[in-house]
C-alpha positions as a Markdown table, in Angstrom:
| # | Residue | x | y | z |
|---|---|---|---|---|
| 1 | Unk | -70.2 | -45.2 | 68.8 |
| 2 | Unk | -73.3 | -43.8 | 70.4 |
| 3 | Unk | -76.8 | -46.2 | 70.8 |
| 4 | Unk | -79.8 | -44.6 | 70.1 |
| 5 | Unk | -82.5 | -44.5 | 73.1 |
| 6 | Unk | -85.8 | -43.3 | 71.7 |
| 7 | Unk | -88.1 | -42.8 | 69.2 |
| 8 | Unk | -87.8 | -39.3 | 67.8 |
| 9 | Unk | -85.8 | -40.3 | 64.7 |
| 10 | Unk | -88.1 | -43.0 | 63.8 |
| 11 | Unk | -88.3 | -44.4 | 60.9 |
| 12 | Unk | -84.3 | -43.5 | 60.2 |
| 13 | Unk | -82.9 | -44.3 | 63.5 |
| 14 | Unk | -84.9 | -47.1 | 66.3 |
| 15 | Unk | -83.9 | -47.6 | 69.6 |
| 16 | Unk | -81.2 | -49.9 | 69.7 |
| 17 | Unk | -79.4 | -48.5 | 66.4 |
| 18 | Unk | -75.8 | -47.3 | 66.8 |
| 19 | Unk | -74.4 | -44.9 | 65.2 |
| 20 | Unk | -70.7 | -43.4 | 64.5 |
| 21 | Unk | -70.1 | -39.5 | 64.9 |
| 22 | Unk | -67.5 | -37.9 | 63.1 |
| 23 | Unk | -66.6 | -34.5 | 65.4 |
| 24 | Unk | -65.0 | -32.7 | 62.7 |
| 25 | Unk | -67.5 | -33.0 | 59.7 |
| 26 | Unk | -68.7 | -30.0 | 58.2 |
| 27 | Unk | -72.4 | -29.8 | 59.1 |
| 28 | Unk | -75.3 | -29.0 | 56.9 |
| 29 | Unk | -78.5 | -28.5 | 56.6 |
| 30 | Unk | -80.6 | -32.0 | 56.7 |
| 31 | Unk | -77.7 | -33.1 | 58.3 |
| 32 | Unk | -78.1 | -35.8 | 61.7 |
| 33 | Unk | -76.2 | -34.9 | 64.4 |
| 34 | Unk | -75.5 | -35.4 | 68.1 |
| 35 | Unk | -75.7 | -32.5 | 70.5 |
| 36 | Unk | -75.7 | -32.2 | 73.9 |
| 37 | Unk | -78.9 | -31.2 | 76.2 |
| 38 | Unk | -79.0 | -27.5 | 76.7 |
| 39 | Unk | -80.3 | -28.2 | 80.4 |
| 40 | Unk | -78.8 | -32.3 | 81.1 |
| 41 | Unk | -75.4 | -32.2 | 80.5 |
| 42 | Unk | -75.0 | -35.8 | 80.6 |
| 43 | Unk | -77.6 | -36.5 | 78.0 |
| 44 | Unk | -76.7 | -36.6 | 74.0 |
| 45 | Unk | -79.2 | -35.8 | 71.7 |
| 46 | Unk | -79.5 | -37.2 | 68.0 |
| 47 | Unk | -81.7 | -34.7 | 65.8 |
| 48 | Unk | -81.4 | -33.4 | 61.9 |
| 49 | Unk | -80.2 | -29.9 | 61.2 |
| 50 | Unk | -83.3 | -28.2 | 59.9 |
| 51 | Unk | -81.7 | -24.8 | 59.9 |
| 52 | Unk | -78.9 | -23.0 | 60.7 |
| 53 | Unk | -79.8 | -19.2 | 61.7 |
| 54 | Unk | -77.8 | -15.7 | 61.3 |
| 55 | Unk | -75.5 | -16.8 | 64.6 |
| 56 | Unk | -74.4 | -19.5 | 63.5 |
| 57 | Unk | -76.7 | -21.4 | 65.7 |
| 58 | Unk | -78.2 | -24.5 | 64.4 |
| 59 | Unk | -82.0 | -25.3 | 64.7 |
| 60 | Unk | -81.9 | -29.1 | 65.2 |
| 61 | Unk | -85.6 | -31.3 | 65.2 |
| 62 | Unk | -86.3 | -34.8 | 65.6 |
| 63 | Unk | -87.7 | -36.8 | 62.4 |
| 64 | Unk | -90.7 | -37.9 | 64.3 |
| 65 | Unk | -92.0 | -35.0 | 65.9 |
| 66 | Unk | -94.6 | -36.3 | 68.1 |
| 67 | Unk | -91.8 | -38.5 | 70.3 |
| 68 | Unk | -88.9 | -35.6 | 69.8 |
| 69 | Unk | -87.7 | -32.9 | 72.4 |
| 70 | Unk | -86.3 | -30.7 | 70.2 |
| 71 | Unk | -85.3 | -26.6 | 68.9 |
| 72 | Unk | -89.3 | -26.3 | 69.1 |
| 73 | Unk | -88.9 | -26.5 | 73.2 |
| 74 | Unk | -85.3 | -26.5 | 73.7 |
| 75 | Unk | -84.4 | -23.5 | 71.2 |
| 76 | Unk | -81.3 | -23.6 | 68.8 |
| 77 | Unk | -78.3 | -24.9 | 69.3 |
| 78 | Unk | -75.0 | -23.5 | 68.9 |
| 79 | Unk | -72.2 | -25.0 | 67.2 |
| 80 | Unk | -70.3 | -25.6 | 70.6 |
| 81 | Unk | -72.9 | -27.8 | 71.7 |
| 82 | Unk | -72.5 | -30.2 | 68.5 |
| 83 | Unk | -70.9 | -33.3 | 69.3 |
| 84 | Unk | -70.7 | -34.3 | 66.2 |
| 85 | Unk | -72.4 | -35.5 | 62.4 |
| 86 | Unk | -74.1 | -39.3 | 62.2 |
| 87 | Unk | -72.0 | -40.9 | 59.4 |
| 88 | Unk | -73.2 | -43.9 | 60.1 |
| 89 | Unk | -75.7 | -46.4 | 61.2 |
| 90 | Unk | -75.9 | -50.2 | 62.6 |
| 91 | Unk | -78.6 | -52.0 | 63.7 |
């Protein structure tokens, strides 16, 4: 169970949400996910799969995308770095 910290998911996911992974999901596009921080390796990051390029990267962005640190700034995401799929939610 991961708690969400932030508001770059809003109005899907608040601060204070928690959600439940599942690390062996297939993942797909519009997909939420958790990945780690390309540069903070302690830091998770829950974003949607917006696209998935020709290496098998994934471009992941945050629903709201004024509060979201994202593949617009971080760049994509390989699969490595996908924790896993949000496939669930609780308040």
């Amino acid at each position: 169970m991961i708690v969400v910290d932030g508001e770059s998911m809003l109005p899907l996911l608040r601060s204070g949400d928690r959600v439940l992974i599942d690390p062996n999901a297939v993942v797909g596009i519009g997909d939420i996910v958790v990945a780690k921080h390309p540069f903070k390796k302690s830091v998770r990051l829950i974003k949607r799969v917006t696209a998935i390029d020709a290496n098998a990267n994934y471009i992941l962005t945050g629903d709201n995308p004024s509060e979201s640190s994202d593949s617009r700034s971080l760049g994509s995401f390989p699969a490595s770095e996908i924790v896993g799929k949000v496939v669930s939610k609780t308040n």
